[in-house]
N, C-alpha and C positions, 0 to 999 in steps of 0.2 A: 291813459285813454288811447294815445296814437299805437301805442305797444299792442293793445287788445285789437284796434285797428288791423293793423300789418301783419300781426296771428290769424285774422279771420281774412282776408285776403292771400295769404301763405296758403290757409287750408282752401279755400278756392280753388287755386293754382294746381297746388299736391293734386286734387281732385280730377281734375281735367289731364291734367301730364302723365298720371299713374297708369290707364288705361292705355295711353301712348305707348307705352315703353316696351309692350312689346311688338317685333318687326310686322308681322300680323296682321295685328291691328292698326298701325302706323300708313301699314300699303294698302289696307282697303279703304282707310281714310283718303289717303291720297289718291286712290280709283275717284272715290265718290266727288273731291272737288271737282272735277271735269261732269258729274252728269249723277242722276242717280240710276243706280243700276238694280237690278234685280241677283238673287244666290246662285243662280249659275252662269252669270257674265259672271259675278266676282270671283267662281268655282276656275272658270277657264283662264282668267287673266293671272290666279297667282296658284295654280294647278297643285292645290290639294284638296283635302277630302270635303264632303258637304258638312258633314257632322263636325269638323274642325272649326271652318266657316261659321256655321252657325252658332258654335261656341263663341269665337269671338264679336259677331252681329250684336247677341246678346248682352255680354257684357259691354259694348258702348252704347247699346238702345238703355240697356239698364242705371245705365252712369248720366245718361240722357245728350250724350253726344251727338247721338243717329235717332232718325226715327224712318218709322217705316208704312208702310200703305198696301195693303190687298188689290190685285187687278185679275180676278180671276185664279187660275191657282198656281199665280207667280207673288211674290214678297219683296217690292221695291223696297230701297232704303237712299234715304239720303242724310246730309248734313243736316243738324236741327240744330245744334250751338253755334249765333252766329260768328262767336269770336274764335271758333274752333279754326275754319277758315284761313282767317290772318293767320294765325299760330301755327299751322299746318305749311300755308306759303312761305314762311320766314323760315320753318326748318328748312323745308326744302333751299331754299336760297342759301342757306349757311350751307348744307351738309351736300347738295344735289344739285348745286351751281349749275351744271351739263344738263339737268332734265328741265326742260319750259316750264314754268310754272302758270299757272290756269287761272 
């Protein structure tokens, strides 16, 4: 039974970290701790395409990482996992010691 356990808590994990992994997505995550932002703050602060961007918005709204809100015809997103948070500050602190964490 704890074996079945620790399997479904593994896939949990795999779950959340998998979208992580790539640089991309990892940086807009870390934009969005400090505030949530809208697609083209996140366009200007890591200066590539919108259609890139949106590719990755997606797949963490879709993972249910991110969620997001209409204000006119701009597309806020912020954090919606609230363990993503912690997990996002501890990498930074391991790997980003030099950058403030939020």
């Amino acid at each position: 039974m704890l074996h079945v356990k620790k399997a479904r808590s593994a896939k949990m994990a795999s779950e959340v970290l998998a979208p992580l992994s790539h640089p991309t997505r990892l940086l807009i995550v870390c934009l969005l701790l400090e505030r949530e932002r809208y697609v083209l703050e996140l366009l200007e602060e890591l200066g590539t395409t919108k259609g890139n961007i949106s590719q990755h918005l997606r797949i963490l709204t879709q993972k249910g990482l991110l969620s997001s809100r209409k204000e006119a015809n701009r597309v806020f997103y912020k954090i919606a996992d609230p363990g993503l948070r912690q997990l996002v500050k501890t990498i930074q602190n391991l790997y980003c010691p030099e950058l403030p964490v939020r």
